[in-house]
Each structure stands twice: as structure tokens, then as C-alpha cells.
N, C-alpha and C positions, 0 to 999 in steps of 0.2 A: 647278664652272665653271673654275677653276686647271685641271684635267685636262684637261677639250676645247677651252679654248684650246692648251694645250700642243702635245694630241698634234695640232694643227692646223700648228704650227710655222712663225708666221706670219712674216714679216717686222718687220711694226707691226701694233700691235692697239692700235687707239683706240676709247676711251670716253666717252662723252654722261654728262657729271657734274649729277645732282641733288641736294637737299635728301635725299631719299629711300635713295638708293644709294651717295652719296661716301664712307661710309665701307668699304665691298664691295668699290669699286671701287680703292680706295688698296692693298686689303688684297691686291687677286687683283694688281695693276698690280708691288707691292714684292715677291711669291713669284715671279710669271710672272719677273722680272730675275734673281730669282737661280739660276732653273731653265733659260732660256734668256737668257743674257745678251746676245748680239745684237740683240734685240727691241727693236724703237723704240715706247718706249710714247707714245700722243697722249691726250691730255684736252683734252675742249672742253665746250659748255655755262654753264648760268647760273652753277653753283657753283662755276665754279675762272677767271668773264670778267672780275671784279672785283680779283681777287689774285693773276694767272698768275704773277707774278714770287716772290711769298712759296710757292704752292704749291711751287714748283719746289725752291725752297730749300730748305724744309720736307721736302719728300720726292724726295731724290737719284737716283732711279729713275725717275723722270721726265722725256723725254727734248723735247717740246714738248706746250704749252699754245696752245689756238685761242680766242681770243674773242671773243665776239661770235656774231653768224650767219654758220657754216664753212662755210656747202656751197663756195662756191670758195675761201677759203683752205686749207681740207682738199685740195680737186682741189690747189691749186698746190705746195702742201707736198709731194701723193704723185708728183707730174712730177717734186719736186726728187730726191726720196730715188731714185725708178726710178732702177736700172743704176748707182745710182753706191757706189762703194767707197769705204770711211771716212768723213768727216764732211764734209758739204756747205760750201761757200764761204758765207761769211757773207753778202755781197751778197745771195747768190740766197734768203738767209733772211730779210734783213732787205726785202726788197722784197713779201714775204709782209702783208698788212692783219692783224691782229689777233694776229699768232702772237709766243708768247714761247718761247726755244730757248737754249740754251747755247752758247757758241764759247771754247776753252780756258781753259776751269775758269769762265768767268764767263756770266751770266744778261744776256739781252736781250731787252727789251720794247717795242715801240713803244707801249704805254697807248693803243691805237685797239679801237674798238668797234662794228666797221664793222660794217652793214646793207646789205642786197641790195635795190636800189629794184626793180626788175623781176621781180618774180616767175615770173612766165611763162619766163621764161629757165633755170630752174631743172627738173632733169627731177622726174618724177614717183616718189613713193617706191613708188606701187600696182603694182607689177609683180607679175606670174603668179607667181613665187618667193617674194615676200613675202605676200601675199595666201596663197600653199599654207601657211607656214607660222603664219599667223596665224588659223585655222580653229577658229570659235568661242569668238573672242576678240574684245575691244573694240577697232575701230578708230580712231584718230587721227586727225583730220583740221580741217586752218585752208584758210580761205580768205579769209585776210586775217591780217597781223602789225601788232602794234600799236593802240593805244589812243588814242581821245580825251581822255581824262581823263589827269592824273598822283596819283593816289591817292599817298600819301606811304610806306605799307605795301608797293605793289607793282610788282615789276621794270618794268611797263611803263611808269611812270614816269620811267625812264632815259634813257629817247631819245621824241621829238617824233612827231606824224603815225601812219596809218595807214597802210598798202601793202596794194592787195590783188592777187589772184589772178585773171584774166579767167573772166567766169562763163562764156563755154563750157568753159572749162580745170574749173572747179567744178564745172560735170552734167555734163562728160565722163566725169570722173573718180569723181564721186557713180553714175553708172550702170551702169559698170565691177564697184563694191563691191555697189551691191545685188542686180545680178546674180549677181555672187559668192556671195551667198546670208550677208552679213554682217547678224551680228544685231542691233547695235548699233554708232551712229558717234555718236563727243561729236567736237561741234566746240570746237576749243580757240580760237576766237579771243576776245580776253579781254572785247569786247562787239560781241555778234555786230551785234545791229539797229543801231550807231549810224549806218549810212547806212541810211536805213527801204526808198528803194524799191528798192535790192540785197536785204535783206534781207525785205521781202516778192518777192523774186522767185524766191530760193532756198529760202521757208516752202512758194512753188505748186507747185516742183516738185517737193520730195520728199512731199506729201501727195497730189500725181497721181503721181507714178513713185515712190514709196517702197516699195512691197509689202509686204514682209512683215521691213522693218528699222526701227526705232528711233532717234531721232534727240535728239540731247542738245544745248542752243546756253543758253549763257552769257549771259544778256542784261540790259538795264536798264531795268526795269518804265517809269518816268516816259518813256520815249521809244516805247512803243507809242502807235500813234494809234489810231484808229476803224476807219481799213483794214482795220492790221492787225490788229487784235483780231478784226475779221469775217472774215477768210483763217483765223487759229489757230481758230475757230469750226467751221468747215468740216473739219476734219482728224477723220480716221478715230482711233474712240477707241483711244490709247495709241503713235499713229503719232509723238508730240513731247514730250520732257521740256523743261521750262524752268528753268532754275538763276540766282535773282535774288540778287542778292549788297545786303542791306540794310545790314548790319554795325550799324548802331548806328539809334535814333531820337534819340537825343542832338543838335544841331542843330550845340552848341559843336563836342560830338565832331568830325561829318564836317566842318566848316568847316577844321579843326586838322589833316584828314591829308587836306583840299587836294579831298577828296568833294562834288562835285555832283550834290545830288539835292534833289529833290521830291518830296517823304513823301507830301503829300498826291494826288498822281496816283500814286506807284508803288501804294499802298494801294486806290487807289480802282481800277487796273488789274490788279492781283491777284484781288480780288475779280472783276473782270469776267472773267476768266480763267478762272478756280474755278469760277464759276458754271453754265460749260456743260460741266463736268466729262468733258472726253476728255482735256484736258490735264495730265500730272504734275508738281506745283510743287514746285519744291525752294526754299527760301528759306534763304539766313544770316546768322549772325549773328557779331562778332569780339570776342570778350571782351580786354582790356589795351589797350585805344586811348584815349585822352591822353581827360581829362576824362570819363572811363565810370569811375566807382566802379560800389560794389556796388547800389547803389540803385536809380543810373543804368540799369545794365543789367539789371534787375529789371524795369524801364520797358520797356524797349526788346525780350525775352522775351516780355512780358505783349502788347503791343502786336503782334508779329509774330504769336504765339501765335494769337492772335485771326483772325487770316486763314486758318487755319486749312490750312494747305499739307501736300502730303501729304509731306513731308520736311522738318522744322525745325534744320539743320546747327547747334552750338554749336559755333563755332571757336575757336583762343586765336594771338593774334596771334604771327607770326613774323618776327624781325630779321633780315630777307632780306639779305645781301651784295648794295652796292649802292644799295640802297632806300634813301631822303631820312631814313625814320623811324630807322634803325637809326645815321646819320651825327650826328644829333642826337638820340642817347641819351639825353645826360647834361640836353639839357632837362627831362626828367621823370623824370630820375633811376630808368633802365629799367634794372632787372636782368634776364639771361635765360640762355638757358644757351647756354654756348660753342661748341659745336659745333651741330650740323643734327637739328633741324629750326630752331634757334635762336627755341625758341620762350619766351614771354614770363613772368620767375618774381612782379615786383612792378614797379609802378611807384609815381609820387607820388600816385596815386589808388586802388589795389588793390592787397591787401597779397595774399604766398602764402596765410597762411590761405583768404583767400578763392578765391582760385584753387582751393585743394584744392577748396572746396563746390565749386564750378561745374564739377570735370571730375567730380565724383560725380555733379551732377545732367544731366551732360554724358552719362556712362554709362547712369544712370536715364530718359533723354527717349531717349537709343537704344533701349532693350532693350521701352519700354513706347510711346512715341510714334510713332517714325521705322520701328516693324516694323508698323503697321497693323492689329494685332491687334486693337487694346483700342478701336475705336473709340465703342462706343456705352458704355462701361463710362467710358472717360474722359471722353465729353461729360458725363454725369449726375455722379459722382459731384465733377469740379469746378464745377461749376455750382451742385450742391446742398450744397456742404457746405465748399467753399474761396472766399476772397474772391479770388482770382486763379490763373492756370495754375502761374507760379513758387510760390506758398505748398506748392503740392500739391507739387509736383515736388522740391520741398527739404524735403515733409514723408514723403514717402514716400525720398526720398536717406535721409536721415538711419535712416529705420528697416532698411532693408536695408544699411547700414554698421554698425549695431549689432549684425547678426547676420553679418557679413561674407560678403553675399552679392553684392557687387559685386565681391569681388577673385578670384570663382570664375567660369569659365561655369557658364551657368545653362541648359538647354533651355525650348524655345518652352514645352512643359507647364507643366514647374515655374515659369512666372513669370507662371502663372496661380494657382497654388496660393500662391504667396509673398502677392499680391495679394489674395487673398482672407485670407488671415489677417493682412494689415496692415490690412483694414478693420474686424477685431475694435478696432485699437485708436485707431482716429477716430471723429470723432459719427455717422459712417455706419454705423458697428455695429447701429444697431434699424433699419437697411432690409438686413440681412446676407442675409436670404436672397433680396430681391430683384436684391442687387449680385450673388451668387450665380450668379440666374438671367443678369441681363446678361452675366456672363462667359462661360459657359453657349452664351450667343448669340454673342459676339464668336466666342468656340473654334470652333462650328459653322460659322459664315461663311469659317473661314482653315484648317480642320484638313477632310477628307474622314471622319480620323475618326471614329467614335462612341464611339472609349475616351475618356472624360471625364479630363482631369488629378485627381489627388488633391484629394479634399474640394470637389468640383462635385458634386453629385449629380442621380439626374432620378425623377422618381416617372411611371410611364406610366397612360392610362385603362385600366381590362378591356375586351378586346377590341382592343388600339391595331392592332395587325399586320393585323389584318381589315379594319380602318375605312382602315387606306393604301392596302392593295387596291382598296377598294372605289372609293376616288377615285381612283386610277391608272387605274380600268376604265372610269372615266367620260368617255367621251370628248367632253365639254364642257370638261371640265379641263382634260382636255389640251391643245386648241385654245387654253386662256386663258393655263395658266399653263408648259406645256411644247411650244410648238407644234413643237419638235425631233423630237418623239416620237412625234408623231401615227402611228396606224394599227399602234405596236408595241404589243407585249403587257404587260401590267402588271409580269408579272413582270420583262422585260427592261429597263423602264422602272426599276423599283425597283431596281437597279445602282448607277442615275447618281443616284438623290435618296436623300434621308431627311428624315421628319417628325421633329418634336422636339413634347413636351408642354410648355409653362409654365404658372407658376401667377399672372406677373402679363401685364399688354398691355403687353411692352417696346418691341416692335416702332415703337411710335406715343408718342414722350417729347417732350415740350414743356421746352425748358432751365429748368433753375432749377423745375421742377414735379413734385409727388410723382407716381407712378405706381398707378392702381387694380390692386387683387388680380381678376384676371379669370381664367378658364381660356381659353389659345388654341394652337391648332396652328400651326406656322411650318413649309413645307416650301421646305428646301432645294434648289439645280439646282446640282448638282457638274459639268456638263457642262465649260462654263471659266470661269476665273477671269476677275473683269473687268480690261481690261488696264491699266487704269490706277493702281487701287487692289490689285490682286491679290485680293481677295475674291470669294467667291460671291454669286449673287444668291440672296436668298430671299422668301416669302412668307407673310402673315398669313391662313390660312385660314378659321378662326372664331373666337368668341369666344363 
């Protein structure tokens, strides 16, 4: 990066400073000065809008800091710097909103936080040039800054009100991108639905004009109504991800970092959501917020858990610069670590120890819940053999840290094979070779596959290869169970599927219930994966 800035030979090259990047960015900002020392280096962004004056200090290479939202203090900064030789008049700097800048040897800040009430005033970033270079990459996109709520945890907290963007400006611009053939847009506004009928107006259009893009919106479960749960009803399955940010069921908790919510509609909205299964729910959760011990959040797991999202995020809180929580640390005596992502090491309710469990089993609910694999393997075996999702989850952490298989990647296969010989050593063991076969099924459903991971095994009938023939040739079958196919030849057909033999009826598990030893055929339809969950479909042929 240092290189093709260089050989760019810029004038100013300024950077959009995050949690994620400020240390990159310091690192390329203090080489690029000493290689091009002319260079007017700018930083703006959330990470450097709270402490422009200490950055500056901190790091002498630095030539202005923007804070706040820059789109026109950046324009008025680059009118000052145009055409002009040596160091601009201070006047003309300091009549700049948000900017901190230097004038003989000393640092100056006005501590302004300015906000652009007009949006629409603002050009548009989607241009033909950006759009070329962003080609099959996630797009960004608000249509609206700012928050109702002030969560104590997060930046938007800072400043008051919501601003938004004119919805023709929004399909304008929305029709623009998916023309463009973008495969994915998350909207960043930090709650998208909190004006419901804007927000059902921009759910109608991208599920009539959305094609063939994916739409990602941040929202707050307790504030869909009836409406809108019947518009997101309507959407072509996998056309909308939804990302509910629950953070805690704790009550004390969210009252203490200023979170209004109601558990009992978000849950019961979730649920309504799930139900008609085209939508992708991402739900999370924030470990180290005031009043969540280990317990606490054990609760609050167990409880999200249950709604059974196809994405369960295990987050750990971060002392955002800025944010209300990190200014009043020392009420709960919050340790965390100094620099970014400044995330959280104990407070007076949770100690590191436990933190370590919970980025294990943070690890552990990625690698086995949040990839989609293991679904029928993990309905049953915690149902049947754990008193809650977290017992399992911190029972199986703990085994796979014993053999240090969490500080390694692991492939999709092997962590089926790991799986399977951790069930040797729970009470699931005398249903081993029925959990076996579930995994068996789960692999089948996510792998096109037929190489089995180590230690899955399959026993086929005499004659299996014949007997799929024969039903591929059957052209009632086809009609029922592959009507894609119809009128092609078995063999051509046999491409896109595979039969599998078991030896118990997985297919059809009642929670918390043993499973009968039956012989039955499951065929698989590798055509496409469903776009919600990513799995294939399959079917129970006999028994």
C-alpha cells in the first residue's frame, strides 16, 4: 500500500480511520512522510473524531485531523490547501467545522462534531469509477445517519436525531447498484425500520426491483408491526438478511447501557420471521455489559439460542472512543485493552477467565453452529443429551481445547470427524452410530460430495446403483421429486443427485426423542443450494 501511494505522488492523501485499520493507517501515514515529505497527510473518521488534538501530538506526521462527518469540511480543507504555497493562514483553518491542524509548532482544535443535516446535498459516492472498481464486492450503503436510541456502548449515541436521505435519492441510487449487477448491499444505517412506513417502503422495493442482489438492514425486531412482517413475508427466498442486535436478555443489563427493548415482541417477532423461512436472521449477542456475569449470559445464549437464527454472533464488548460506556469505565471497574478494537478484558461482573471460556465457545458456536452444517446433528444431540444449548457448547469448547483443536484451522471435513469422536465421550456414545449417520446427513446436505470425512461410514444395499436408475427412469418421480429434470435421461439426471442408504429414519426426529432403527433412502437435489440456509434439498424415499 506505502508503494502505490507513493508512486502516486500525491499531494494529500487522507484516510477514513477505523477500529479496524488505525493501526495500518498510522503505520503507511508515518513511512509515506518520510518518503515524500511534502505530503499533507488528513485523517478523519470515528477513530481519530474524539481525540484529533492528542492524535496529532501522538503522531507528528500528521498534518490535519477532520471530525465528525467530513464530506464538506474535507471539500473546504482541499479549496484551502489548492494552489497555495507553504502553510495556509490560520483564519482560513480555523473557520473549517470539525478540523484540527497545526500553525507554528502548535495544535488547534475547535472540539466541534459537526453533522450535515441535508443529506441530499451531498453527491453521491455510486459513480461509474467506484462501482468499476468495487466488482464483486459488498456494497455500503445508508440511507439515513443516525439513531433513535443512545445505547451507552455505541457511537451513535454521541449526537441526538435521525437525518435521512430522500427515498427517490435511495431507489435512485438502489437501481443504479443492482443494475450494476452488485451482489450484495448491507445497509449500514444503525436501525434501519425505526421509521416503519420509510422502511416498509424501501423492503417493497428492493423485493420487486431487487433481481438478483441481497440486501443486508440492521434492524429492531420489537419495532416490526404486522405490515411489515407481511411485506418481509412476501420476499423471494434469500432476496433479505436481517441482523437483530439483542445483546443481552438481562433486563438490569440493557436498562444500564440506556437499551430499549422489548424482549417479549422482539422474540415473538423473530419467531414470526423464522417461520416463513426466506428470510436470513442473524441475531447478537455482547458479552462484558454492566450486570451480565457468567450466568447472566448463559441465560441470555440459552434464550437467543432457542429462536433458533441462522446466525447466532457472540460478540465481546468494545470501549469505543467517545461512547458514554467507555467514559464511565471506572464505574464498573472495566478493564480492556488500550488500543482498537478496545475490546473488553474484565469488569466487576466477569472476570478474563471467563472471557477466555466464551471466546472458545465463541470459536466453537462458529466453526459448528453459525456454518450450517450440523443442523440436524445439533438439533438432536442437544435436545437429547444436554439440559441447555450453552451446557453443550462449553461441553464440546472444552474438549476440542484439550486436544488444541481450536487454535488450529480445521477444514469443513475434519470437524465432522472431530464431532464424531467427541461423541465417544458424552452419554451420546450408545446412539454413536446413529449420531454417525446424522452427520452422514448434515455432510450430504452441504458437501455435493460423496467422499465421506474420516470415520462416517456408509454400508450400501446389493444392487444400490441399479435401484437409482430405476427411479430416475421413473418418470412419476421425476415429476414429484425432481420436476427440473423431467423428459431428461436418468443418466443425466444422476449428475445433479445422489441417493444415500441409512440405517436409522433421521430424516423425521421429534426434539428430545429417540430415533427408530429403519432402513430408508434419502435422495439428494444438488441442483442449488437453498438461498437462505445454503443447503440442499433432500428427500425420504422409503422406508
Amino acid at each position: 500500500v506505502l508503494s502505490e501511494v507513493y508512486c502516486l505522488k500525491p499531494d494529500i492523501a487522507a484516510f477514513s480511520c477505523y477500529i479496524w485499520n488505525i493501526g495500518k493507517v498510522l503505520q503507511i501515514s508515518e513511512n509515506l512522510k518520510k518518503v515524500l515529505p511534502s505530503v499533507k497527510i488528513v485523517l478523519g473518521g470515528p477513530e481519530v473524531s474524539f481525540d484529533a488534538a492528542k492524535i496529532m501530538a501522538d503522531n507528528p506526521f500528521i498534518d490535519y485531523v477532520i471530525t465528525g462527518e467530513g464530506e464538506t469540511s474535507f471539500k473546504s480543507l482541499l479549496a484551502v490547501l489548492k494552489d497555495m504555497k507553504g502553510e495556509p493562514e490560520k483564519a482560513l483553518l480555523s473557520s473549517i467545522e470539525g478540523l484540527a491542524y497545526r500553525s507554528c509548532g502548535d495544535i488547534f482544535s475547535n472540539n466541534q462534531y459537526p453533522v450535515i443535516k441535508n443529506l441530499d446535498l451531498l453527491p453521491s459516492p455510486y459513480t461509474d469509477e467506484m462501482l468499476a472498481s468495487t466488482s464483486g464486492k459488498v456494497i455500503y450503503f445508508e440511507s439515513s445517519r443516525g439513531c433513535p436510541f443512545s445505547c451507552s456502548y455505541c457511537l451513535s449515541s454521541t449526537f441526538e436525531g435521525v437525518r435521512y436521505f430522500s427515498l427517490d435519492r435511495v431507489k435512485n441510487e438502489l437501481s443504479k447498484l443492482i443494475k450494476a449487477g452488485v451482489k450484495l448491499i448491507k445497509f449500514v444505517d444503525r436501525t434501519f425500520n425505526c421509521n416503519r412506513a420509510r422502511a416498509k417502503e424501501i423492503f417493497r422495493f428492493v423485493i420487486e426491483k431487487g433481481e438478483n442482489t441481497l440486501f443486508h438492514f440492521e434492524a429492531a425486531a420489537d419495532l416490526f408491526d404486522d405490515e411489515m412482517i407481511e411485506i418481509l413475508s412476501k420476499a423471494p427466498s434469500g432476496r433479505i438478511q436481517l441482523e437483530v442486535g439483542i445483546q443481552s436478555t438481562n433486563m438490569q443489563t440493557l436498562a444500564e447501557v440506556n437499551r430499549i427493548s422489548n424482549l417479549d415482541r422482539v422474540f415473538n417477532n423473530v419467531l414470526r420471521l423464522r417461520q416463513h423461512g426466506n428470510i436470513h436472521l442473524h441475531l447478537d449477542l455482547i458479552a462484558g455489559l454492566p450486570y451480565e456475569d457468567f450466568s447472566s449470559f448463559k441465560t441470555s445464549f440459552n434464550k437467543v439460542y432457542a429462536l433458533r437464527p441462522h446466525n447466532l454472533q457472540l460478540g465481546f464488548l468494545k470501549m469505543l472512543k467517545g461512547s458514554k460506556i467507555r467514559r464511565e469505565a471506572h464505574k464498573y471497574s472495566y478493564k480492556f485493552r488500550d488500543y482498537p478494537p478496545y475490546e473488553v478484558l474484565s469488569n466487576s461482573f466477569i472476570s478474563f477467565d471467563e472471557i477466555i471460556i466464551l471466546k472458545g465457545i465463541e470459536e466453537t458456536l462458529e466453526r459448528y453452529y453459525n456454518s450450517g452444517r450440523f443442523v440436524r446433528t445439533l438439533e438432536y444431540v442437544i435436545s437429547r443429551y444436554f439440559n441447555s444449548a450453552f451446557s453443550f457448547f462449553y461441553s464440546l469448547y472444552e474438549y476440542c481445547t484439550s486436544r488444541d483443536w481450536l487454535k488450529n484451522q480445521i477444514s469443513s471435513r475434519q470437524l465432522y470427524s472431530i464431532f464424531l469422536d467427541y461423541i465417544r465421550t458424552t452419554g451420546a456414545a450408545k446412539e454413536y452410530w446413529l449420531i454417525s449417520d446424522l452427520l452422514r446427513l448434515d455432510f450430504l446436505a452441504s458437501d455435493r460430495s460423496s467422499n465421506l470425512p474420516e470415520g462416517i461410514s456408509r454400508e450400501l444395499p446389493g444392487n444400490f446403483k441399479e435401484w437409482c436408475f430405476d427411479f430416475l427412469k421413473n418418470e412419476e418421480n421425476i415429476k414429484k421429486y425432481l420436476p427440473q429434470f423431467v423428459g431428461q435421461p436418468a443418466k443425466q439426471i444422476y449428475k445433479h443427485v445422489h441417493f444415500e442408504h441409512f440405517s436409522y429414519d433421521i430424516t423425521d426426529i421429534k426434539e428430545g426423542q429417540p430415533v427408530p432403527k429403519k432402513d430408508v433412502i434419502v435422495l439428494f437435489d444438488y441442483t442449488f443450494p437453498d438461498k437462505v440456509t445454503g443447503l440442499f434439498n433432500y428427500y425420504k424415499l422409503n422406508s
